[in-house]
TIZAZA-360592 format. One record per atom (N, C-alpha, C): x, y, z; residue in three letters. Coordinates in steps of 0.001 Angstrom, whole numbers, padded with zeros to 6 digits, always signed. Each point is the difference from the previous one (the first is absolute). Layout:
NODE        X        Y        Z  code
NODE        X        Y        Z   ALA
...
//
This chain:
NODE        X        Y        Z  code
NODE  -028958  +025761  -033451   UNK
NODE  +001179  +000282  +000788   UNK
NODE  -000135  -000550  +001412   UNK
NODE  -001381  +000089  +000864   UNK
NODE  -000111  -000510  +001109   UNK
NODE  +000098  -001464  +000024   UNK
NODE  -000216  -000835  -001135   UNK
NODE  +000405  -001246  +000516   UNK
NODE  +000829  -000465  -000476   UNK
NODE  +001223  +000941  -000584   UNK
NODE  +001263  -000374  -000198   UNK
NODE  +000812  -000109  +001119   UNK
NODE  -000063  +001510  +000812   UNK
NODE  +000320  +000232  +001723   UNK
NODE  -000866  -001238  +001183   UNK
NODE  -001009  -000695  -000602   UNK
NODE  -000818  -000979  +000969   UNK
NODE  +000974  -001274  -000073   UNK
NODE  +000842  -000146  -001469   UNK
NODE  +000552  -001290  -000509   UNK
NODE  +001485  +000377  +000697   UNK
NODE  +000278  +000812  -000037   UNK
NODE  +001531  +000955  +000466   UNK
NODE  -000156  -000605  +001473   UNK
NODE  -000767  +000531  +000409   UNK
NODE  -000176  -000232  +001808   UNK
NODE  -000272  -001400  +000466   UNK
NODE  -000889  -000721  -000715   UNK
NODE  +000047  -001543  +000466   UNK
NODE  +001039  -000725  -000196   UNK
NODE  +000424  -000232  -001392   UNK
NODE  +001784  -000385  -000102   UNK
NODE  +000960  +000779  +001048   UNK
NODE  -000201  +000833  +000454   UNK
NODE  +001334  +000799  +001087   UNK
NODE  -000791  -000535  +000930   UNK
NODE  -001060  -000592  +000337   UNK
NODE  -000181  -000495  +001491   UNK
NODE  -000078  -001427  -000159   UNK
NODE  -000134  -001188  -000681   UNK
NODE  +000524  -000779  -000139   UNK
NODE  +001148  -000437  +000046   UNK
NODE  +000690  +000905  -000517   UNK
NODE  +001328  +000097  -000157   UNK
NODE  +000830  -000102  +001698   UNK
NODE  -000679  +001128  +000661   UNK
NODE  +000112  +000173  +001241   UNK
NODE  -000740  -001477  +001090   UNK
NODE  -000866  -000445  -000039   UNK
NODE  -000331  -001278  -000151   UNK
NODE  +000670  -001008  +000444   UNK
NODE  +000703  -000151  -001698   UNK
NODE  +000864  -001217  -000016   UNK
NODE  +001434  +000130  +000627   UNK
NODE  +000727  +001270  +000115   UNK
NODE  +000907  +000684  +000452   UNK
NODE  -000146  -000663  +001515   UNK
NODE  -000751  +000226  +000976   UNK
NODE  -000273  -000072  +001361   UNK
NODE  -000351  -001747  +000100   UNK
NODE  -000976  -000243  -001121   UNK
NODE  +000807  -002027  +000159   UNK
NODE  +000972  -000167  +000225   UNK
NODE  +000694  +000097  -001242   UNK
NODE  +001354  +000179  -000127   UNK
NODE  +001178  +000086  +001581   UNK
NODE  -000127  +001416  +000386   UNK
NODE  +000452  +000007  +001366   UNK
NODE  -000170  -001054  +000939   UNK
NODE  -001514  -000011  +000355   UNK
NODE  +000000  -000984  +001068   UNK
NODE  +000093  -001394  -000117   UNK
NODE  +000092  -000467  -001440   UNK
NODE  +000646  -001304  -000180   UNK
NODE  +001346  +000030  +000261   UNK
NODE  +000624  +000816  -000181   UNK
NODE  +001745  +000025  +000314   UNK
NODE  +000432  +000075  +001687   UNK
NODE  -001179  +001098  -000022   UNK
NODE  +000255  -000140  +001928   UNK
NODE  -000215  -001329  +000418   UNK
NODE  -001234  -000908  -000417   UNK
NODE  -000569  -001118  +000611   UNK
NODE  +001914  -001092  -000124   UNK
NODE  +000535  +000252  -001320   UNK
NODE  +000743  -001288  -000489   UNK
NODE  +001153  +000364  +000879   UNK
NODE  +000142  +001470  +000194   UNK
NODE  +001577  +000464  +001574   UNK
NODE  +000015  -000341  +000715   UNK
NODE  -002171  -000044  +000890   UNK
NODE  +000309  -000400  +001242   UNK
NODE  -000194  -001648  +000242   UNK
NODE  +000004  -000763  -000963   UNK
NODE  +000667  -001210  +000433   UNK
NODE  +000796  -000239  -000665   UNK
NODE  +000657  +000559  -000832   UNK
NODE  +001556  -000798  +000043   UNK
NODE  +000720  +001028  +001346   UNK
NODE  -000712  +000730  +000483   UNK
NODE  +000955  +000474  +001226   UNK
NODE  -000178  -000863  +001112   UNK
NODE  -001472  -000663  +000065   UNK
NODE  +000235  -001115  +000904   UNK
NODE  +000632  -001281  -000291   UNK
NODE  -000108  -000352  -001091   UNK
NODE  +001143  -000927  -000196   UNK
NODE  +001466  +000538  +000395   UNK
NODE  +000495  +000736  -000462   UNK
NODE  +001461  +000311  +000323   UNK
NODE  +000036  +000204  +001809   UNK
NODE  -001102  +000382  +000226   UNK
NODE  +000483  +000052  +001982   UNK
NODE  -000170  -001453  +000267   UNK
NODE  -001222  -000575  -000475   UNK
NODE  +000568  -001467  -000150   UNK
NODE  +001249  -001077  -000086   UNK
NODE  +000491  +000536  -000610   UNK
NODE  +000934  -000564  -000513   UNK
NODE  +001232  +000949  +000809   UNK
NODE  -000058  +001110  +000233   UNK
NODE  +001426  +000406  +000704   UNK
NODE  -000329  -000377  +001370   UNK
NODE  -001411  -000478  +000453   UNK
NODE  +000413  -000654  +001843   UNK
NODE  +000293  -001131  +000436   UNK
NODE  +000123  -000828  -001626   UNK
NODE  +000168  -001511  -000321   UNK
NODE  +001570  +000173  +000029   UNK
NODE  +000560  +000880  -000234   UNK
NODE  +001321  -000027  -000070   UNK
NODE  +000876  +000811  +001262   UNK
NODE  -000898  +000578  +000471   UNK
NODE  +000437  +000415  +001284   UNK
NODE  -000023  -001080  +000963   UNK
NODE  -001055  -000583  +000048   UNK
NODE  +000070  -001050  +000967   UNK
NODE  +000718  -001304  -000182   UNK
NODE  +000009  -000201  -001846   UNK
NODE  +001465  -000897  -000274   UNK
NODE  +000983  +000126  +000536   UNK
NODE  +000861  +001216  -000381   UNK
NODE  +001040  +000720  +000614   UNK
NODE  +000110  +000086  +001498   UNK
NODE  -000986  +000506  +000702   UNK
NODE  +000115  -000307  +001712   UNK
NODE  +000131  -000927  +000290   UNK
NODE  -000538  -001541  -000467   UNK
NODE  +000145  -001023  +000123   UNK
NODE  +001210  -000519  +000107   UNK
NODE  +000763  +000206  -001367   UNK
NODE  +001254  -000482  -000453   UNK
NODE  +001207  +000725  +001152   UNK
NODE  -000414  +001122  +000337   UNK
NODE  +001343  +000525  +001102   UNK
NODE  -000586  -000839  +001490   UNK
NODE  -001026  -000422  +000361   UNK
NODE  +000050  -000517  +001032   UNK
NODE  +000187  -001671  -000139   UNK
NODE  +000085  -000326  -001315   UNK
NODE  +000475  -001518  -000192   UNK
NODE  +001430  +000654  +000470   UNK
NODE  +000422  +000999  -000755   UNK
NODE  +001996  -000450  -000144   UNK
NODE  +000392  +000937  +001363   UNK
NODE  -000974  +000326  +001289   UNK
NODE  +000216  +000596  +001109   UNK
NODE  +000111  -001349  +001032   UNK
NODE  -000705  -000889  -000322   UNK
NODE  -000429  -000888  +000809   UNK
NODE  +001212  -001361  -000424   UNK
NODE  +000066  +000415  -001369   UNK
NODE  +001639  -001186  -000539   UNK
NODE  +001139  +000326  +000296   UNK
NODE  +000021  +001887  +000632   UNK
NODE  +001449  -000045  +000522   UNK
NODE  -000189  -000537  +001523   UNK
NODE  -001153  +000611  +000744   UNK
NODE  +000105  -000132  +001099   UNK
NODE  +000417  -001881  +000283   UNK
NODE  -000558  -000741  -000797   UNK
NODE  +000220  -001382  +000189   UNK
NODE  +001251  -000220  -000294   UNK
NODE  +000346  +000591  -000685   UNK
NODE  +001666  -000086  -000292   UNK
NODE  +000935  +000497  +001122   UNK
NODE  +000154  +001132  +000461   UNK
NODE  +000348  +000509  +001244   UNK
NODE  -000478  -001090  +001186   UNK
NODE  -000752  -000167  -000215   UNK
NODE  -000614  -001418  +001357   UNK
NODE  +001116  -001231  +000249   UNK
NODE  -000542  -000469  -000957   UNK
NODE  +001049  -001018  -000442   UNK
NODE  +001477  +000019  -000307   UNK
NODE  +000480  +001169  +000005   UNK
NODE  +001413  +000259  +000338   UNK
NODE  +000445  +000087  +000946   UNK
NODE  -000835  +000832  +000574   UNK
NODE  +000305  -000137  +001480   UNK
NODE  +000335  -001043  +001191   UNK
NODE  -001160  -000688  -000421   UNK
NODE  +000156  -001672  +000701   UNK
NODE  +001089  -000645  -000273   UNK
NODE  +000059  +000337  -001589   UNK
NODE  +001436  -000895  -000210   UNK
NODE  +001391  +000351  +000563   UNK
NODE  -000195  +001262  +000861   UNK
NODE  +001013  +000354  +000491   UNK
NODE  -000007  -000038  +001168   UNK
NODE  -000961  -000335  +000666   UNK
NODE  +000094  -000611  +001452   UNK
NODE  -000080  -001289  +000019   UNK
//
């Protein structure tokens, strides 16, 4: 009987074991695809900032140049 409970307990801690691999492989694979995605969302933030100071700087040239044409 005792080394039925010895076989009981090593399988439940193996078990436990592979369980806690398990975990911290999943944590490891979150925290970089979480750095990829901040990656990738400051690539698009700074796209985006970009693009309003292209079409800030295309009105202002536009307004410029109207102006002149009206003096």
């Amino acid at each position: 009987m005792s080394a039925l409970v010895l076989i009981v307990t090593l399988i439940a801690a193996c078990m436990c074991i592979a369980l806690g691999v398990v975990r911290i492989g999943v944590w490891l694979i979150n925290r970089r695809e979480q750095g990829r995605t901040r990656t990738i969302r400051d690539a698009a933030f700074v796209a985006q900032a970009r693009a309003q100071l292209a079409d800030r700087d295309y009105a202002i040239a536009m307004l410029d140049q109207e102006a002149m044409s009206h003096d």
